[in-house]
C-alpha angles and dihedrals in degrees: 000000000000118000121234094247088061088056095059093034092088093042105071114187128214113302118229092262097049090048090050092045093052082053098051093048087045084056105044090050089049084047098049098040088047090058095046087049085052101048084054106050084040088060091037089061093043095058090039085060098038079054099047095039087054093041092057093053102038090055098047075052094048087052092052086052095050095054091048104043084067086078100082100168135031100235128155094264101066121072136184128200129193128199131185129187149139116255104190095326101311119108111251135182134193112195117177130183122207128190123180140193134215111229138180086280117012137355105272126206102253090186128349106197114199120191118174143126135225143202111277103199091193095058089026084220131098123278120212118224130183116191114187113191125169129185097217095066133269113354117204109253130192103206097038117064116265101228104065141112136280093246094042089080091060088074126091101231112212111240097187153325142220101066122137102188123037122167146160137189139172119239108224135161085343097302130106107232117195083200122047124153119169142051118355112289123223098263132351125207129209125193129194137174136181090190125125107265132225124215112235125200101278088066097247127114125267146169136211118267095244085054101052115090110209129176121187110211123196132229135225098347097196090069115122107261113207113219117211105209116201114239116265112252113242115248118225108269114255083226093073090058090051091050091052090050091053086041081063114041087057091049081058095047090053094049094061088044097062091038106114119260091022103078111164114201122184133176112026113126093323097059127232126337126293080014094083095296112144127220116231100221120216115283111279099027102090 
C-alpha cells in the first residue's frame, strides 16, 4: 500500500520565487494598461473641455448674430450705438439696436435690443445681460419664455457669467471704432473670452489673443458692393515677332551679299536693279 505523501511526491508545486516573479509581472501589466486607461481618458476629458469652453462662447456669438441679422436693411430707422469702457479693470461693451415705426402721430420704438455686460463683485468677473423692450406690446422672443408679462420685458436678463474680456466695435470705412452711434455700419465684431486675464501695465485686464473668441457679423446684406477688378496685363503685340522676322531676313540677305565671288551691285548710270541696272560678274567670266 502506498502512503499519501508518495502520491504528492511526483506533482511539485511554485516555488516561492516563482510565485513572487508571476506577481510582479501581474503588477507591472495592471500597471501599464491602467496608465494607458488613464492617458486616454486624461486626453478624452481635454478635448471634451476645449470643446465645451469653445461651444459657450460661440453660441452667446451666434445670439448676437441673430439679433442682428433682423435687420435686413440700413434705413434711416434703424440705429445702432456702441460704447466702450473699463469697469474695475475688465473690457466691457454696451450695443443697442433700436428700430422704430411711423405711426398716425409720432415714430414709435418697434424693438429696442440691449447687450452689455457689468461688473459681478462675487465672481469678481463680468456678467452678460440682454434687455428687449417694444413699444407696441409683447414681442415673441426665442431666448426668453412665451407666456410672460408686459413688464417682464423691461428686465436685463443675465446670459451668462464668468467672462473676463467683452467688446465690441463697428467696422466702418475699414477701421474698428470702440464708439459708434448712427445708422448700421457695414459690419460689427464682438469678442469674448472666459480665459484667465492678465493685468498689463496700464492697470486694466487683459487675455491673451489664442484664448479670445471674435465673430464679425455683417450688416444689410442687400447693400451694392462695389467690386474693384484689377486691370488686365498687355500682351506682347504679334507685330514685334513679325519685325524680328523681317530683321532677320535682311541680316541673311547681307550676309550673301558680302559673301566673295557673289558682289551685288545696284544703282550706278543705269539706275537700280531690275530698272537698267547692270550686274558686274565675277573676274574671268566675261
Amino acid at each position: 500500500m502506498k502512503k499519501t505523501s508518495d502520491i504528492f511526491a511526483g506533482r511539485p508545486g511554485f516555488s516561492l520565487a516563482e510565485v513572487l516573479a508571476a506577481t510582479v509581472i501581474a503588477s507591472l501589466v495592471m500597471v501599464a494598461v491602467l496608465g494607458i486607461y488613464s492617458r486616454a481618458e486624461s486626453v478624452a476629458a481635454t478635448i471634451k473641455r476645449k470643446f465645451d469652453s469653445s461651444r459657450l462662447p460661440t453660441e452667446i456669438l451666434q445670439r448676437i448674430a441673430e439679433d442682428l441679422d433682423q435687420i435686413m436693411t440700413s434705413d434711416a430707422y434703424t440705429k445702432v450705438s456702441i460704447k466702450s469702457k473699463y469697469e474695475k479693470g475688465f473690457p466691457t461693451s454696451q450695443l443697442v439696436i433700436t428700430k422704430t415705426v411711423v405711426g398716425d402721430k409720432k415714430p414709435m420704438t418697434y424693438e429696442n435690443i440691449v447687450w452689455q455686460t457689468n461688473y459681478d463683485y462675487d465672481s469678481d468677473s463680468l456678467v452678460l445681460y440682454r434687455q428687449r423692450t417694444s413699444e407696441l406690446g409683447l414681442l415673441e422672443d426665442k431666448l426668453l419664455d412665451g407666456e410672460r408679462e408686459n413688464w417682464e420685458q423691461e428686465l436685463f436678463v443675465p446670459i451668462c457669467e464668468g467672462i473676463t474680456f467683452f467688446e465690441i466695435k463697428a467696422v466702418k470705412n475699414g477701421e474698428l471704432l470702440n464708439t459708434f452711434v448712427g445708422r448700421m455700419p457695414l459690419g460689427i465684431q464682438v469678442t469674448i473670452s472666459f480665459a484667465e486675464p492678465f493685468k498689463t501695465i496700464t492697470n486694466t485686464f487683459d487675455v491673451f489673443e489664442e484664448d479670445k473668441f471674435t465673430r464679425t457679423i455683417a450688416i444689410d446684406r442687400t447693400r451694392k458692393l462695389k467690386f474693384k477688378v484689377a486691370p488686365k496685363q498687355e500682351k506682347q503685340p504679334e507685330g514685334d515677332l513679325t519685325e524680328g522676322t523681317k530683321e532677320t531676313e535682311g541680316t541673311e540677305k547681307t550676309d550673301r551679299k558680302n559673301k566673295p565671288g557673289g558682289t551685288e551691285t545696284t544703282g550706278g548710270a543705269g539706275g537700280a536693279v531690275g530698272g537698267g541696272g547692270t550686274i558686274t560678274p565675277p573676274p574671268g567670266k566675261r
